[in-house]
Every structure is written in C-alpha cells, then in structure tokens.
C-alpha positions, 0 to 999 in steps of 0.5 A: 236231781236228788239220787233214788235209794230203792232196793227193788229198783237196784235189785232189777236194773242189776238182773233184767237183761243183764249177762253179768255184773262185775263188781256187784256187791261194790256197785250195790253198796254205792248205790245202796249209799245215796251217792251220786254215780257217774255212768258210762255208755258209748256208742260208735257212730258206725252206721247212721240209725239206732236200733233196738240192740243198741236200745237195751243199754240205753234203756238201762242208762234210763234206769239209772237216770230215773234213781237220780245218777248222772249219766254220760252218753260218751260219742265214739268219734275217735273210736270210730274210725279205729273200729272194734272188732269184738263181735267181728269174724274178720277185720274191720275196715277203717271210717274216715272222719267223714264218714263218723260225722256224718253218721252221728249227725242225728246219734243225740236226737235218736238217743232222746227218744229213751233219754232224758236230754237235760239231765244227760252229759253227752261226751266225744272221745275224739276231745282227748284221745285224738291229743294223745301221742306214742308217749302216753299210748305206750303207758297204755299199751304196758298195761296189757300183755300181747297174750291177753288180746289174742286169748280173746275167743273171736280173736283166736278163731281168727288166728286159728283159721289164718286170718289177719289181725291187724296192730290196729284192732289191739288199739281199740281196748287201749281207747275205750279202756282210757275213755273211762279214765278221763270220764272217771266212770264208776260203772260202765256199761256195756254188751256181752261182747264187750268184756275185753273192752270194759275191763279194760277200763278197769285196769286203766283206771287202776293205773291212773288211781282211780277206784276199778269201775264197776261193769253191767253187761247187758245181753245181745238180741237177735235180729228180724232174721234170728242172728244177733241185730246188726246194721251190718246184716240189715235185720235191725228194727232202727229207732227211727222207723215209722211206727207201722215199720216197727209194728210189722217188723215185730209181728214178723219176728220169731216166735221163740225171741218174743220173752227176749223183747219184752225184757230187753227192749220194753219196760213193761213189768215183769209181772205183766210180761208173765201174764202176757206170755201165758197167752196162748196165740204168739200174735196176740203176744206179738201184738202187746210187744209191739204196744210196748216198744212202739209207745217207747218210741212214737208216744201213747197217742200214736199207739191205738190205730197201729194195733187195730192194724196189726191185729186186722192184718196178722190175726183178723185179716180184715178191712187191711184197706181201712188201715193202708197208708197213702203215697202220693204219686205224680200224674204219669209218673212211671210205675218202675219209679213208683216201685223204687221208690217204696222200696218195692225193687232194688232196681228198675231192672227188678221191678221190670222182672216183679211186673212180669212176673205177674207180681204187681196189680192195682185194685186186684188187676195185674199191670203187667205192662213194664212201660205201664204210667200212673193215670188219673183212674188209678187215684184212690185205688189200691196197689200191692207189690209182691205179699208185702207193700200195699199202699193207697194211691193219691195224686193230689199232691 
C-alpha cells in the first residue's frame, strides 16, 4: 500500500482527540516526506473484551493505516502479567500466563472490527521480553533513575499516603520502553496516562541508536458512569455488545460527554459533528452518536431498526413491543433462571427478592409467586424485569 501524502488528513489525525504529541514538527515532517512509518499501539490482555476507550487509539492507528503506514498491533502477553499501574491508585495484582491467554483469545478479531487485518503486523512482547535475563534488564534499568518513577504523580500520591509500591511496577516502563526497540517504532501511540511509559521508549531507543519515537497521546474517555472507562469499574460499553447494548448504553450516557464520543470514538466529520450538536434535544444527539458508533462496529446494514428503537424507546415511547428482542425459554422452566439468565438478578436470592417486590410482570400482570414456572400461555407474551429488560417470550425452540 502506497503511503498518502495529505496535509489536512495529518493535520487532524495529529489534533482530534489527541492530549499532546511529542516530537510533532519531526513526525510532521516524516509524514510530510512519503516515508513509510512504522506505528506502535499496545494493548494488555487484562480483561477479556475491547472497549471504547481502548477504541480511540485504535481508531487513530486506522488513520495512519488509511495514509499508507504500516501499523503494528504489539499484544501484551509479557506485560501482561507484570501490570501497569499508571492509572491505578494502589498496586496491581499479577496475571498468571493463564490468565493473559485466555483473555487475548478473541483481542485480534475484536481489533478487526476498526483494523484492516491484512495490512496489520501483529506482535507479542512475551517473543523477546521473556528471553531477557538481569544482564540486559540491568542495561535497561541504568537509563532511568529511582527519582524519575517515584516523581510520577499517581506513584507519589501513593507514597505520600503510606502505600506500598512495589520494585515490580518499576519494571513495567523498562518492558514497554524496550518494546519499541525490537519494534523499531517511529511513533507510538498511547493514552494521556501513558507519558512515563511512552517516553520511556524514547529514551531506550536512544540508547540502542536508534531515532527517539515520536509519541501522540490520545485523550481518556469517561464511562457509562462519568468516571474514565475501565473494565475494572464495569462502566465500558465493550466492542462486543450487541448493537441493541451499545445503543442503549449510549442513549444513557451523560449529556455532558456527548461532543467527547463523537470525536473520540466516532469518525464522522467535524463539520458535521458541529451541526449536529446545534441541535437542541441531547436524545436526538444521542441518537446520531449511536448511528456513528453502532455502524462502526455492527455495519450499515445493521444500523436502520436499532435507531427506529431507540427513538420509540427514549424519545417517541411508542409501539416499545414492535422493537422488543425474543428469548427463547424451555416449557416450565423456572422463572428465577429466566431472571438469571437475562441478566435480570445477581442471584436466585435476588430475583426471589425482585418478585416480591412486585418488580417483575408478564403482559403487565405482576408474578409475585417466587416458585412461578413459564407455561404454554405465556409464549408471545411480554415480560419486564424492573425499568430495564423487557423481552418477548418464545417457546419454540
């Protein structure tokens, strides 16, 4: 793939949502050149499912891939199990190698969602970080000083306060700092939270000759909840939600972080994001936002029904039944496991409570029977679980 020479597209893949860029007049001037650049984003596989915070450095490796550059997907199956701690406020606890597998076994297949899989290096630092030994880790570790990972605010704070720290989490800037060595990036990507860890790199390539990466920060999103998106916190909205997941999840979202998704986690023009955001009404907003980010992940043709949906459900508040996905559910089957399996309690205990509480019905008629078993006269009909789950019931299976 030939290499894309277009200011205006440099010019904002080098601003929209990004916090900083360190090296840009070098990295301009590359790009500017028709060189063909190798770009670097890693992921850690500490949790099984993509979202859309991990979604806005993705996004911007897809506009370097769109101008010709060769980007690298760099796995962290080594930095992984050490954990960073770079937007922690206490000390993260180790993976074991079991663990990182098996939350990377579908990482590849959720990034194709926003990548272009054939023209994509993917890399796996456990390849040569795990080869290292106290020889070269010591060469590493005399790059840095002692002063200049405790400086780093989050670290202090927890220093401050009494907090352990442990050696382990000093090593994590020393991996991913190498990882750009035996990539040979010329930039590298990254969150806001990530500085340390990027110019980190920066300095180790300096140190085996090769030319500083440049680095573009991305900004943080904040979650369902208004605090940043973690899986940790459970506030994510996961590239692997249903498109009727993600819609709702959006049309929930605050109103004040709607301009933040469109320019982070959509790629709809700017131009247009403005016109859209002179509307008045933040659910019709709301709406264009989930259009953006549901074609993004789910395709064109998937978009039409979802939104006739949302608008009947958050605006219009009409025929909500015409739109209401089936479950398919077992001729006497209990309805405590009904109620699990929808998500609709944490527990059989929960859902015991939930029916007693008068907050479950079937075509409007509240089950209060805790022992209460799906029959044949309940197929087609509609049952709501508290404000949120309503679905169709079918028994034919």
């Amino acid at each position: 793939m030939e290499v894309v020479v277009d200011e205006t597209k440099i010019d904002e893949l080098l601003s929209r949502g990004v916090s900083d860029v360190i090296g840009r007049d070098r990295i301009k001037e590359r790009l500017l050149s028709g060189e063909k650049l190798r770009i670097k984003f890693g992921i850690d596989p500490t949790s099984p499912n993509l979202h859309l915070g991990r979604a806005v450095p993705l996004l911007k490796l897809r506009d370097f891939q769109e101008l010709g550059h060769k980007v690298i997907l760099l796995v962290g199956n080594a930095t992984g199990v050490i954990g960073d701690t770079s937007d922690k406020n206490a000390e993260r606890p180790m993976l074991t190698h079991k663990d990182i597998e098996q939350n990377m076994k579908t990482y590849v297949n959720q990034a194709s969602k926003i990548l272009d899989i054939k023209n994509l290096e993917i890399a796996y630092n456990a390849d040569w970080l795990d080869k290292l030994g106290y020889k070269e880790i010591g060469e590493h570790a005399d790059v840095f000083s002692l002063h200049e990972f405790i400086s780093r605010e989050n670290i202090k704070k927890r220093l401050d306060a009494g907090k352990r720290v442990s050696l382990r989490e000093v090593l994590y800037p020393l991996m991913q700092g190498y990882d750009s060595v035996a990539l040979k990036s010329d930039i590298e990507l990254g969150g806001s939270d990530q500085r340390f860890n990027l110019l980190a790199g920066r300095k180790l390539q300096e140190r085996y000759n090769q030319e500083p990466q440049g680095i573009v920060m991305t900004n943080l999103i904040m979650g369902t909840d208004g605090r940043k998106m973690s899986s940790s916190w459970g506030n994510i909205i996961a590239l692997t939600d249903s498109k009727r997941i993600m819609g709702e999840k959006i049309m929930n979202l605050p109103d004040e972080q709607i301009e933040n998704y469109f320019i982070h986690c959509t790629r709809i023009s700017i131009d247009k994001i403005k016109e859209i955001l002179d509307i008045k009404d933040k659910r019709e907003q709301k709406l264009f936002l989930a259009q953006g980010i549901i074609e993004l992940y789910h395709g064109k043709n998937e978009v039409e029904e979802e939104i006739r949906y949302l608008k009947n459900k958050f605006i219009t508040k009409e025929n909500l039944e015409e739109f209401v996905e089936e479950i398919f559910v077992k001729l006497d089957e209990e309805l405590l496991d009904v109620m699990l399996k929808l998500g609709g309690a944490k527990s059989r205990g929960d859902a015991r409570r939930k029916i007693l509480q008068n907050a479950v019905s079937i075509d409007g008629i509240k089950i209060n029977d805790v022992s209460y078993k799906i029959s044949s006269n309940d197929n087609s009909k509609i049952l709501k679980i508290g404000k949120k789950i309503l679905r169709k019931i079918n028994l034919n299976q």
